[in-house]
C-alpha positions in Angstrom: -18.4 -14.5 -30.5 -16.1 -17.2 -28.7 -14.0 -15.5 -25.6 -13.2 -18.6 -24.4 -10.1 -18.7 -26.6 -8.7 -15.2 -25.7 -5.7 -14.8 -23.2 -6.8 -11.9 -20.4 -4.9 -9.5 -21.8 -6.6 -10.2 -25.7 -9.9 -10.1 -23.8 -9.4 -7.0 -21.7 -8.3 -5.2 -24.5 -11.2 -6.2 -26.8 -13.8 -6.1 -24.4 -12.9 -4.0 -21.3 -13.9 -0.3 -21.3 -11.2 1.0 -19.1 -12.2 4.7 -17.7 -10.5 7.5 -20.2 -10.0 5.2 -22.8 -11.1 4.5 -26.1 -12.3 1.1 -27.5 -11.0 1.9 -31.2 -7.6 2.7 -29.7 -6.8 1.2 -26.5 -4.6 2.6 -24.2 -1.7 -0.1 -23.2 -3.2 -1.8 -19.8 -0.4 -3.8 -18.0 -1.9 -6.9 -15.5 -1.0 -6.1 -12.0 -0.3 -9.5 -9.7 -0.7 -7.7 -6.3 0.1 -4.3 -4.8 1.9 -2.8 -1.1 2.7 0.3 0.3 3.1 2.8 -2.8 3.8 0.4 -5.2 2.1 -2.3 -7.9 3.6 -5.0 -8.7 2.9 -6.0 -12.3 3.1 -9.9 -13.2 5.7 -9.2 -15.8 7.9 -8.4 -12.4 8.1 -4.8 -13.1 7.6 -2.8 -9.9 6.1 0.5 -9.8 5.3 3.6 -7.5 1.5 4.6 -7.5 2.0 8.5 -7.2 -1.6 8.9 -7.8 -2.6 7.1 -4.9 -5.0 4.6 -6.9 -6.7 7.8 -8.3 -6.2 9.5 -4.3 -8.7 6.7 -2.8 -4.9 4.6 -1.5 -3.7 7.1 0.8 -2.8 5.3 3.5 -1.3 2.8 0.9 -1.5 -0.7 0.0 -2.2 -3.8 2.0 -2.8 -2.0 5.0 -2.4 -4.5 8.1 -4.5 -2.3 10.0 -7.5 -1.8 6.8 -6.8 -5.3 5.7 -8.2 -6.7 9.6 -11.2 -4.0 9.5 -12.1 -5.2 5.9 -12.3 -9.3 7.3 -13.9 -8.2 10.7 -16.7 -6.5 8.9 -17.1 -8.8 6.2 -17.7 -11.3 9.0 -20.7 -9.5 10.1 -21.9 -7.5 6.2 -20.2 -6.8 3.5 -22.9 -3.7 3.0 -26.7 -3.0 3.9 -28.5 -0.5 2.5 -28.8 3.0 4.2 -32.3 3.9 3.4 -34.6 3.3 6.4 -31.4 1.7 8.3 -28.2 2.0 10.0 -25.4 0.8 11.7 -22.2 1.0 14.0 -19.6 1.6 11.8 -21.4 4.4 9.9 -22.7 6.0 12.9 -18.8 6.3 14.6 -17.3 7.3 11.2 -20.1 10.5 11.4 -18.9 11.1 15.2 -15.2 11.1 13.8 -16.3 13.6 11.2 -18.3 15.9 13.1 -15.6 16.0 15.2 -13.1 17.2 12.6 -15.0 19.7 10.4 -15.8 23.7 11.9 -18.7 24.6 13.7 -22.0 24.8 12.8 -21.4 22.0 10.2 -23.7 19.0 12.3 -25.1 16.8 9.5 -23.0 13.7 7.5 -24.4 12.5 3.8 -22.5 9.8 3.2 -21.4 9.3 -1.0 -19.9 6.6 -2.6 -17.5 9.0 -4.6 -16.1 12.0 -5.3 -18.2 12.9 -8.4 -21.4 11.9 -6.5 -20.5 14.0 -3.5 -20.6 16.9 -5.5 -23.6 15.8 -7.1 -25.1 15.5 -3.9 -23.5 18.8 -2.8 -25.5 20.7 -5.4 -28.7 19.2 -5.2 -28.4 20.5 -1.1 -27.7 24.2 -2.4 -30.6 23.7 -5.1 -33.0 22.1 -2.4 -31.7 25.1 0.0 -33.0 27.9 -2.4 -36.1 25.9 -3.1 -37.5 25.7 0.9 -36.6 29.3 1.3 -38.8 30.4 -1.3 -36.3 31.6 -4.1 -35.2 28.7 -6.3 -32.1 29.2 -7.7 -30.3 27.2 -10.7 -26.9 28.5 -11.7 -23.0 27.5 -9.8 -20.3 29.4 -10.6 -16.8 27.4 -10.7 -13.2 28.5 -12.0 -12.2 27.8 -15.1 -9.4 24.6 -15.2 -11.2 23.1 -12.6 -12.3 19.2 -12.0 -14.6 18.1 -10.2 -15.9 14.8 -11.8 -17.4 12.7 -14.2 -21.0 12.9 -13.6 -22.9 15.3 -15.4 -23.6 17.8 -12.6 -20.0 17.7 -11.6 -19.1 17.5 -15.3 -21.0 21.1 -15.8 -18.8 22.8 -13.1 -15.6 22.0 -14.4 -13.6 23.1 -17.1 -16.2 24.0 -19.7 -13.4 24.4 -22.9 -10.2 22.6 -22.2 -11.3 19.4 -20.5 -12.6 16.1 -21.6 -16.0 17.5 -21.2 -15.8 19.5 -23.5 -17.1 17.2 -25.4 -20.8 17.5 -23.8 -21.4 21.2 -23.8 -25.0 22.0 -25.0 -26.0 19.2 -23.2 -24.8 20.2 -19.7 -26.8 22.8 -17.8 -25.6 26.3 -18.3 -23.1 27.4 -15.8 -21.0 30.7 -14.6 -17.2 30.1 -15.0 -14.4 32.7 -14.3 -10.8 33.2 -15.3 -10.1 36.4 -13.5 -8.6 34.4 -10.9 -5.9 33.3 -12.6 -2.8 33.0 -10.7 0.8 31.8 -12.4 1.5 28.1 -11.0 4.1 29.6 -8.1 3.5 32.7 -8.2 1.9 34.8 -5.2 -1.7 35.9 -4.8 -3.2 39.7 -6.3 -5.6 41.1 -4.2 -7.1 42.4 -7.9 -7.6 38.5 -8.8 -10.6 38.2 -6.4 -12.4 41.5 -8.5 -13.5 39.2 -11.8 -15.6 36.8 -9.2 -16.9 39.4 -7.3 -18.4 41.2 -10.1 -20.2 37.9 -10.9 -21.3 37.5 -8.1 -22.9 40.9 -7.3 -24.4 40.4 -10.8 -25.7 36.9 -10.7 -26.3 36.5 -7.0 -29.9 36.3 -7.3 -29.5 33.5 -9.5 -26.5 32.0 -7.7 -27.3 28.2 -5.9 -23.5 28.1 -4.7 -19.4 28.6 -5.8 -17.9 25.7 -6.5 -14.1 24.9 -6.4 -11.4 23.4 -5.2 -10.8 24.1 -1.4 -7.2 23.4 -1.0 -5.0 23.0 -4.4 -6.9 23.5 -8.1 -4.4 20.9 -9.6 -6.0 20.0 -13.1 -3.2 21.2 -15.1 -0.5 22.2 -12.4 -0.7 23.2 -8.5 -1.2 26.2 -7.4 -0.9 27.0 -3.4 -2.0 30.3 -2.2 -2.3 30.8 1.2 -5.2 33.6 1.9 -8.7 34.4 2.8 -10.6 37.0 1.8 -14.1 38.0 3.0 -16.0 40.4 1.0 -19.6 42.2 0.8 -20.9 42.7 -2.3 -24.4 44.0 -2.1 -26.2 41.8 0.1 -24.6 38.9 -0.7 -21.3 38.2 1.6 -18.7 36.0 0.3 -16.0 34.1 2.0 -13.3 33.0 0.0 -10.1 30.7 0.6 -8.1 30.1 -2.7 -4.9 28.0 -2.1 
């Protein structure tokens, strides 16, 4: 087949895959000449805001003057090095800066190239966890209308009906979901709402690797805020819960 011939837009929209798209029916793509701040410039001249945040990996913008430098003083020295059986500067003060930040008792930093694979990673810990103490355990329990990637172990903790994964059920692994903690998008929280996960819990905890979901906002279809922790003891199995 001769591409040669095809403007950028004919070949991108015969031969790119773009991410949530389909290739029979292409999604409009519009050419972007160069991005700053919050907004994309597209080479039409058309000038929009990127309230996403480049899919939230932008958010200290576009064209950072302060990134941009970082970016060229690195590349000066490596663009990237592998991190098995090395290590470097750069990675070691970004794990100080995070130690620093996160509560205490949490001392170690795996660093992920994503979201998806973070969680990926995060529930290979809790299954590796349960495996050195003796007592593997295989099932998470997540919320229903949650996301939590694209990847096929954060594809089988997020919504299992309504979401584009939906599509790969049966080939997932088999997963605990609960809808008891359904709260109205601006409404306030129901001490009752936290009794549907509690039962599951105090059922399943044997079984139970981890509780997966959103820490601060479950946003897949709305936002909901809810400002409250709860600690509870169910059995022998103590579970503390902040859902926001």
């Amino acid at each position: 087949m001769m591409t040669n011939t095809l403007t950028d837009e004919e070949f991108d929209r015969r031969h790119v895959w773009h991410p949530y798209a389909s290739m029979s029916q292409p999604l409009p793509c519009y050419p972007v000449s160069r991005a700053q701040g919050c907004e994309i410039y597209l080479q039409s001249g058309e000038r929009l805001i990127d309230g996403m945040s480049s899919w939230w990996a932008a958010v200290h913008g576009y064209n950072h003057p302060v990134l941009n430098q970082a970016v060229t003083a690195q590349l000066a020295n490596m663009s990237h090095v592998m991190f098995g059986g090395l290590t470097h500067e750069p990675a070691i003060a970004l794990c100080r800066r995070l130690i620093e930040m996160v509560p205490k008792g949490l001392e170690c930093v795996f660093l992920a190239d994503s979201g998806s694979v973070a969680v990926e990673v995060a529930m290979k810990m809790a299954l590796q966890y349960w495996q050195g103490r003796g007592e593997p355990r295989r099932r998470f329990l997540s919320l229903t209308r949650g996301y939590h990637g694209d990847t096929f172990g954060a594809m089988s903790v997020s919504d299992p009906a309504s979401s584009m994964h939906s599509l790969y059920r049966g080939f997932l692994p088999d997963g605990l979901f609960i809808d008891g903690m359904d709260i109205p998008f601006g409404g306030t929280w129901q001490e009752k709402a936290i009794v549907p996960i509690a039962q599951i819990v105090a059922e399943h905890h044997r079984d139970l690797a981890a509780i997966v979901l959103e820490p601060i906002v479950q946003g897949p279809e709305g936002c909901a805020f809810i400002t409250l922790n709860i600690s509870a003891t169910y059995g022998d199995c103590v579970m503390n819960t902040a859902y926001c």
